[in-house]
C-alpha positions in Angstrom: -146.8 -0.4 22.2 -143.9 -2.9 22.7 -140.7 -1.7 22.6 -138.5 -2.2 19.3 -135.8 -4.5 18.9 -133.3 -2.1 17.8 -132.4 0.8 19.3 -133.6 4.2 17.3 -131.6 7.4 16.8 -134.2 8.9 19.0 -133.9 6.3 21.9 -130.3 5.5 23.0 -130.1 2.5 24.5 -130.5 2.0 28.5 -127.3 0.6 30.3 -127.8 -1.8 33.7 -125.2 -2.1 36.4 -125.1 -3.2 40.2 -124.3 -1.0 42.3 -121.4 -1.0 44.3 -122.3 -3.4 47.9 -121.5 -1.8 51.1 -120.6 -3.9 53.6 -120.3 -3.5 57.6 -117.2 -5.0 58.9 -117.3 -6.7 62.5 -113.5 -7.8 62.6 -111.1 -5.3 62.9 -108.9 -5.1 59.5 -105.3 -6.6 59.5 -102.3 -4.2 59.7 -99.3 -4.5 57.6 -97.9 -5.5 60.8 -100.9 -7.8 62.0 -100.1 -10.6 60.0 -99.2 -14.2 61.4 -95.8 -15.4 60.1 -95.8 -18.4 57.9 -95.0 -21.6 60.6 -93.8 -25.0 59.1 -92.6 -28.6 60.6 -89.2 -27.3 61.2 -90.2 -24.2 63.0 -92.3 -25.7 65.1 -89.8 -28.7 65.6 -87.2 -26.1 66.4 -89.4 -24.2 69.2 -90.5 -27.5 71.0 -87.1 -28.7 71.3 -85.7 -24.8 72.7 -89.4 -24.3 74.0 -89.0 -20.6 72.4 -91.3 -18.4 72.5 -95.1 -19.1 72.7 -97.3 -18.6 69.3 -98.9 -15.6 68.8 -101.9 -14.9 70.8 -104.8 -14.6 68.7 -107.1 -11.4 68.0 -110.1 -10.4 70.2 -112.9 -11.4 69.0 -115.2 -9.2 67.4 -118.2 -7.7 69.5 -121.3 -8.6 69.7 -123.7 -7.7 66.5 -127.6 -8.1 66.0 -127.2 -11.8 65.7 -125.9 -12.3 69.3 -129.2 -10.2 70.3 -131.5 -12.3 68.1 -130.0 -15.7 69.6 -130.0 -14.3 73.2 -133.9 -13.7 72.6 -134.3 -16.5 71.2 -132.7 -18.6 73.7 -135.5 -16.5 76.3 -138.3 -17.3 74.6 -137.2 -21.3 74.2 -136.8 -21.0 78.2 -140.0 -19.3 78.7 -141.8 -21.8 76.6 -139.7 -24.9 78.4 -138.3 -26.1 75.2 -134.9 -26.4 77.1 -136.4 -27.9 80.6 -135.0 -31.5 80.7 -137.3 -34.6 81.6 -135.4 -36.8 84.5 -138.4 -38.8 85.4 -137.8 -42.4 84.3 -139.7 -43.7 81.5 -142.4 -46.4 81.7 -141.4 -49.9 81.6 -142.0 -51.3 77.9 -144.4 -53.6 76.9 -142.3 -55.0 73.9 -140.7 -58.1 75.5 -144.3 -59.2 76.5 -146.6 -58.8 73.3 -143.5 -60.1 71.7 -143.8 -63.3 73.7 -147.7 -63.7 73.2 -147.6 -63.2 69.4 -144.6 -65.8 69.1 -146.5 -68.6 70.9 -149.9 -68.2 69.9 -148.7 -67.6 65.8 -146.3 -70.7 66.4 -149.5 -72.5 67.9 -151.6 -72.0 65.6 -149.3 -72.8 62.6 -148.3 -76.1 64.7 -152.0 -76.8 65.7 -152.5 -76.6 61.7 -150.2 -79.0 60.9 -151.2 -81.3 63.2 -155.0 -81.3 61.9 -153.7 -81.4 58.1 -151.0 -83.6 58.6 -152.0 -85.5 55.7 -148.3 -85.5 54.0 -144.9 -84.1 54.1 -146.0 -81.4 51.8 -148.4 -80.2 54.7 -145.9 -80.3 57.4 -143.3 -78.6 55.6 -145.4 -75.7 54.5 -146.4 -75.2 58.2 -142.9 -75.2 59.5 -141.9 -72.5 57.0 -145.0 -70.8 58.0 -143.9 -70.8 61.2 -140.4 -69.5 60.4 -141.9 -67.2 58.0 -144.0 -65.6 60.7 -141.1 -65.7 63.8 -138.8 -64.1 61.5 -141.5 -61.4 60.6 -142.5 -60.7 63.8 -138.9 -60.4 65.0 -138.1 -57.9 62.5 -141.4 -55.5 63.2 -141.1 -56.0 67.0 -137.0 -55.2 67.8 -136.1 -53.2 64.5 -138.7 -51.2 63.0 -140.8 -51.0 66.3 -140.0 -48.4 69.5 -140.9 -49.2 73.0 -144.1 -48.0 73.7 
């Protein structure tokens, strides 16, 4: 029951076209007479040295369509909802600075209070001191640049 490859006497061939679009046009078309003249440096050089006559005015713009009544209700149910009510109440003070502060001394603490226990050799001491940078750097970068106040 599938259809042949080739066309049959019996069967001519079906053709497929578009049809033609049909458009609405919101802007007025332009007149033979509508068009802007071409300006370049020396025109405009030449009219701001006589201050000639002003440019050409440009069109009206075209009237509202269906899109300025979508926008318009959509814009009335964003104020219904609040979405456009602006927040002026100031915002909390953050606790950043402060738990930044603890974790610095206490992690720098403990990293020095290690190395004071172990301080067996230089080996120790130097492993704690780049513990300790290790974990100011670290901290640094969560707290200031990936974190947000909260």
């Amino acid at each position: 029951m599938s259809e042949p490859s080739e066309p049959t006497p019996e069967a001519p061939r079906r053709e497929f076209r578009f049809k033609s679009a049909e458009f609405e046009r919101t802007n007025r078309p332009l007149d033979e007479d509508d068009h802007l003249p071409a300006i370049d440096a020396r025109t405009i050089a030449r009219q701001a040295h006589s201050m000639g006559d002003p440019p050409p005015v440009a069109p009206e713009p075209p009237k509202e369509n269906e899109v300025h009544e979508i926008l318009r209700a959509n814009l009335e149910r964003a104020n219904e909802l609040g979405l456009n009510d602006v927040d002026l109440t100031p915002r909390p003070p953050s606790r950043r600075k402060v738990d930044y502060w603890t974790l610095m001394i206490v992690g720098n603490l403990g990293f020095a209070g290690l190395a004071l226990l172990l301080s067996r050799n230089v080996v120790t001491l130097v492993f704690a001191g780049s513990g300790m940078v290790l974990f100011s750097l670290g901290v640094t970068w969560i707290m200031w640049f990936v974190m947000d106040n909260y």
